[in-house]
N, C-alpha and C positions, 0 to 999 in steps of 0.2 A: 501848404504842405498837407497831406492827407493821412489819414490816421495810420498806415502801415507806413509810410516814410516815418511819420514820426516815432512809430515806433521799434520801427530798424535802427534808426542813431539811437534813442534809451539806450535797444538793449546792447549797441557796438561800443556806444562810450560810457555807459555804465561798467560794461566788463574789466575796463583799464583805469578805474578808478580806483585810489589806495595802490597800483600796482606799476605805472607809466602818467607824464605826464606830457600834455599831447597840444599842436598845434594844426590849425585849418588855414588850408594858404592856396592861391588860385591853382591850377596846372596847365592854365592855356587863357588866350587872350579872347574878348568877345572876336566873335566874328571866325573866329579860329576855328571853324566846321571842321568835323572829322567826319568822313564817311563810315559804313557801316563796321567794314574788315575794321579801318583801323579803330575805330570805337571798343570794338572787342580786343584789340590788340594794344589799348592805347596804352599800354602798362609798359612793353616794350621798347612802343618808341621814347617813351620819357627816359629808358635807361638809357637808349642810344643820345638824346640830347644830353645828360646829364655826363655822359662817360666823354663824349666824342673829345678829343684833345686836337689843337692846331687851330679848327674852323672859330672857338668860344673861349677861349684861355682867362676871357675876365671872368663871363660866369661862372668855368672852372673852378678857378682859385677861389671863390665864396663857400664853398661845400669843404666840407672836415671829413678826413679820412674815415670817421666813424660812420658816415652816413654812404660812403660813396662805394666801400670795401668792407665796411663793420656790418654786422646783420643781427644785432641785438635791439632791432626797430621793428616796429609794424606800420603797414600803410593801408587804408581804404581810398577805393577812389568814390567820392562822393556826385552822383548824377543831380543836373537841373536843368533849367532852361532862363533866359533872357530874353523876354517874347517869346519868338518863336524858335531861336536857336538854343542850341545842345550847348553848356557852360558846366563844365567839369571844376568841382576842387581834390583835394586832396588832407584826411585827416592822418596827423602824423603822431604816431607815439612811440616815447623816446624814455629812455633810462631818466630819472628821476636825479640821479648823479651827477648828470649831465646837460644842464642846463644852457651853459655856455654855448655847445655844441649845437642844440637844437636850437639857439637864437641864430647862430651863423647858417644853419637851414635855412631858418624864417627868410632869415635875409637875401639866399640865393633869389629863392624864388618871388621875392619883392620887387628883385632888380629885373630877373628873369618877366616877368607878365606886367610890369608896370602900378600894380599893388600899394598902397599908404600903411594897411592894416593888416593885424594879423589878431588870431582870434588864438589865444591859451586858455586853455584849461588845466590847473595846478592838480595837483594829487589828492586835494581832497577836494576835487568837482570846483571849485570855487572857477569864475570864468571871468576875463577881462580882455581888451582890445587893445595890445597893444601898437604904438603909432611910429610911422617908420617917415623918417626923411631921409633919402637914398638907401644906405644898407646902415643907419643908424638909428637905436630904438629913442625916439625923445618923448615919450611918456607915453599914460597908460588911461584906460578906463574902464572900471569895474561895474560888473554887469551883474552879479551874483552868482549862487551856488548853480550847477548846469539845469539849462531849459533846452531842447528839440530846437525852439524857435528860432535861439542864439544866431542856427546856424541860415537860417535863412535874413535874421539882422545884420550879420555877417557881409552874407554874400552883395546883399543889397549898397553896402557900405563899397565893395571890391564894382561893382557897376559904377556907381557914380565916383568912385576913384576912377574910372577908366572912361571918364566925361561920356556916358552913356545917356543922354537925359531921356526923359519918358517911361525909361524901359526900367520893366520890375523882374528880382528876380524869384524863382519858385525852384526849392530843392524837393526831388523826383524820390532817391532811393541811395542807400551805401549797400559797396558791396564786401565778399567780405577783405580779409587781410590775404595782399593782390599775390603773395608766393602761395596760398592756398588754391586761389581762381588758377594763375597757371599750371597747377601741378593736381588738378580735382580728384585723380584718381588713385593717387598713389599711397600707400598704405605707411607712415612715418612713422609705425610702432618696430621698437627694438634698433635704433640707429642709432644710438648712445655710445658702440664699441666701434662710431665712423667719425667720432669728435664733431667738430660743428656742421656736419654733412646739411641734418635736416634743417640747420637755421637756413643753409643756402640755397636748397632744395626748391625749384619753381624760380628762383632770382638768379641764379649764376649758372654759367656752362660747368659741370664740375668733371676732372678729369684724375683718373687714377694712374698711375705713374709709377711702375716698379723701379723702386730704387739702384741707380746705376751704382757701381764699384769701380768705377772707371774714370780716366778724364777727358777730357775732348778738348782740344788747341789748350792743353796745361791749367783746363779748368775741370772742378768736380761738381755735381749734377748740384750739391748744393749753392756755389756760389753762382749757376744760372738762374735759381730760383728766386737768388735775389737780386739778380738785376732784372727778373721778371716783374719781381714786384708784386704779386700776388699770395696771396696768405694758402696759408697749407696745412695740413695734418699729415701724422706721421702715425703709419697703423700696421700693424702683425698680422700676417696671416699662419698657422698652425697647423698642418696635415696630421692626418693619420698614419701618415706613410714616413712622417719624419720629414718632410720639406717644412721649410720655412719660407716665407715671402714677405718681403715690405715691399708698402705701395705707401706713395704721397699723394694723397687727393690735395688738386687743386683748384682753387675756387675762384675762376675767370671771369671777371666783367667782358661785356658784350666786346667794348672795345679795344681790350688788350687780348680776343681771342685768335684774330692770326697770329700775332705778333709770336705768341705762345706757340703756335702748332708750327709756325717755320721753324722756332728752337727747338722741341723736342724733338721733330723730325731731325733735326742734326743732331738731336744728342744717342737718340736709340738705335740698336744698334741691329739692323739686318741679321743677324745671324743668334738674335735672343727670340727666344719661343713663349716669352712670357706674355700675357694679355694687357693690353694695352685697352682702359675702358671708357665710356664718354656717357654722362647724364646731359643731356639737354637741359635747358630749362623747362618746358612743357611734362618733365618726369620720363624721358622714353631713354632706355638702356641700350648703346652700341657696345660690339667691340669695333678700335679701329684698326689698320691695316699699317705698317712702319711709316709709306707713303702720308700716314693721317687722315686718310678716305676713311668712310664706314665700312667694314667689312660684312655683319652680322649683327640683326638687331637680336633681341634677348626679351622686348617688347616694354612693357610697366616696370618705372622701379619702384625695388620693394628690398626687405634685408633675404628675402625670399628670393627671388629672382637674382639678386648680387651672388649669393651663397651659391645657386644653383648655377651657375656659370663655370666655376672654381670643380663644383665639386661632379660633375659632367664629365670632369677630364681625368677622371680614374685616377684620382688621389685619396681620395676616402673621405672621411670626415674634416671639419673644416671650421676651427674655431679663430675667432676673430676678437681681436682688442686694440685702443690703442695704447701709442706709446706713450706713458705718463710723464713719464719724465723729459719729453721731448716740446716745448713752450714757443707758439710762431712768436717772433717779433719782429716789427717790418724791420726794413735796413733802416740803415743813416741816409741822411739825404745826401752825403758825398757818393755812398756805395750804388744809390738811387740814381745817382747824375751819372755817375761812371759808370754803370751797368748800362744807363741807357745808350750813350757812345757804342760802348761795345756791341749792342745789341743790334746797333742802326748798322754799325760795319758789317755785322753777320749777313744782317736782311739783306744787302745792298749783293751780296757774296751770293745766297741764294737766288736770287733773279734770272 
């Protein structure tokens, strides 16, 4: 490792120290070459492995709703090499509360790449290896308070778990925390009156959603939202002119993003003139059309460019908060199973 790798992990895992504590786990198997596109994109496709339902259902079920749908985590993807090939890990840091949850992490991606070890780092830097037989931790080995090196003793340890003999590994470079790499541009000041917008901001499709009053086949927008299954916030919009508007942003994994836009396309209604708006993950502002097409992009978002959409259409001024008193909690897993029936009958209806 060369003195600015090393000193890119100091200053990334010094930062989360006393504040998260954090684990290093493989993100891809040797030999697992990614070419360029996806190398710069590889952040993507891990949420598409990580989310995909049907094709993976055991690796699935290893991941805790906190890591899969929760956004109170950070992630860097860590560059090296193995000889001569590209060998990615991944540094994870996790609520300090939360322990338990970031072991059942560890353990996806044990089983996920084939992996023995997993490298922790506690809250106060202290560092140790702990050792895994399938998706179960059977003990540990302490290394001391954090060293740069750690992570190249580390990865060496995840090669020869992966009967690689010969071959040494060398860590390149971390980058930073991967919803900032997606979203580079975007300006995150003043998004506090959009509830956890900026946690998801670069990680999820997020989609605003003015609140229906209505019901569709005997259901009200909210019990679609829970058999969507995805987490929401509930936010005021305030004119000048005396309108008022609620939107629900909702914050869409990759892979429940059709699923999502076949139901809202049935839930909305043709003949409402309200704006219907879409953040990508990459940070770029649409509105979309009832269809759910893109109508009009709006360009970078920003609380600047959100505002300015709203307040374009000759309503005046334009203050925003949200609801306080309004607390997501996912469903039950009955309402969760029943929702998803009902959902599949819809899809099946849309086709």
């Amino acid at each position: 490792m060369d003195v600015l790798g090393r000193s890119q992990l100091n200053y990334v895992v010094q930062s989360y120290i006393g504040k998260r504590i954090m684990i290093v786990v493989p993100s891809q198997s040797i030999g697992q070459d990614v070419d360029a596109e996806g190398r710069s994109n590889h952040l993507f496709l891990n949420r598409q492995i990580i989310c995909r339902s049907n094709t993976d259902n055991q690796a699935m079920l290893g991941l805790p709703y906190s890591y899969t749908t929760g956004r109170n985590w950070c992630r860097h993807h860590i560059h090296g090499f193995v000889g001569d090939e590209s060998f990615g890990m991944e540094l994870i840091c996790w609520s300090p509360d939360s322990l338990e949850g970031l072991q059942e992490v560890a353990a996806w991606y044990v089983q996920k790449y084939g992996a023995h070890h997993v490298l922790f780092i506690s809250l106060k830097g202290d560092t140790k290896i702990w050792n895994y037989e399938d998706a179960r931790i059977i003990g540990h080995r302490k290394l001391g308070p954090w060293q740069a090196d750690y992570i190249e003793l580390y990865g060496q340890m995840v090669v020869d778990d992966l009967k690689c003999k010969g071959y040494t590994y060398q860590c390149t470079s971390i980058e930073e925390d991967y919803r900032l790499v997606r979203t580079p541009y975007c300006d995150r000041s003043n998004l506090d009156d959009l509830g956890q917008l900026s946690s998801h901001l670069g990680t999820d499709h997020i989609l605003f959603i003015p609140a229906l009053n209505y019901q569709v086949e005997g259901r009200t927008m909210q019990q679609y939202l829970s058999f969507l299954d995805v987490p929401y916030d509930k936010v005021n919009h305030s004119f000048e002119t005396g309108e008022a508007l609620v939107y629900y942003v909702l914050y869409v994994r990759h892979c429940r993003l059709k699923l999502v836009l076949d139901v809202l396309q049935l839930l909305v209604d043709d003949g409402d003139n309200k704006l219907l708006l879409y953040v990508t993950p990459e940070g770029n502002l649409y509105a979309l059309r009832r269809n759910m097409s893109i109508q009009q992009s709006y360009g970078v978002f920003s609380r600047t460019s959100y505002e300015s959409v709203f307040t374009g259409m000759n309503r005046g001024g334009l203050q925003i908060h949200i609801d306080e008193e309004f607390n997501y909690n996912r469903p039950n897993m009955f309402t969760r199973m029943g929702g998803a029936m009902i959902l599949g009958q819809i899809a099946k209806g849309l086709k």
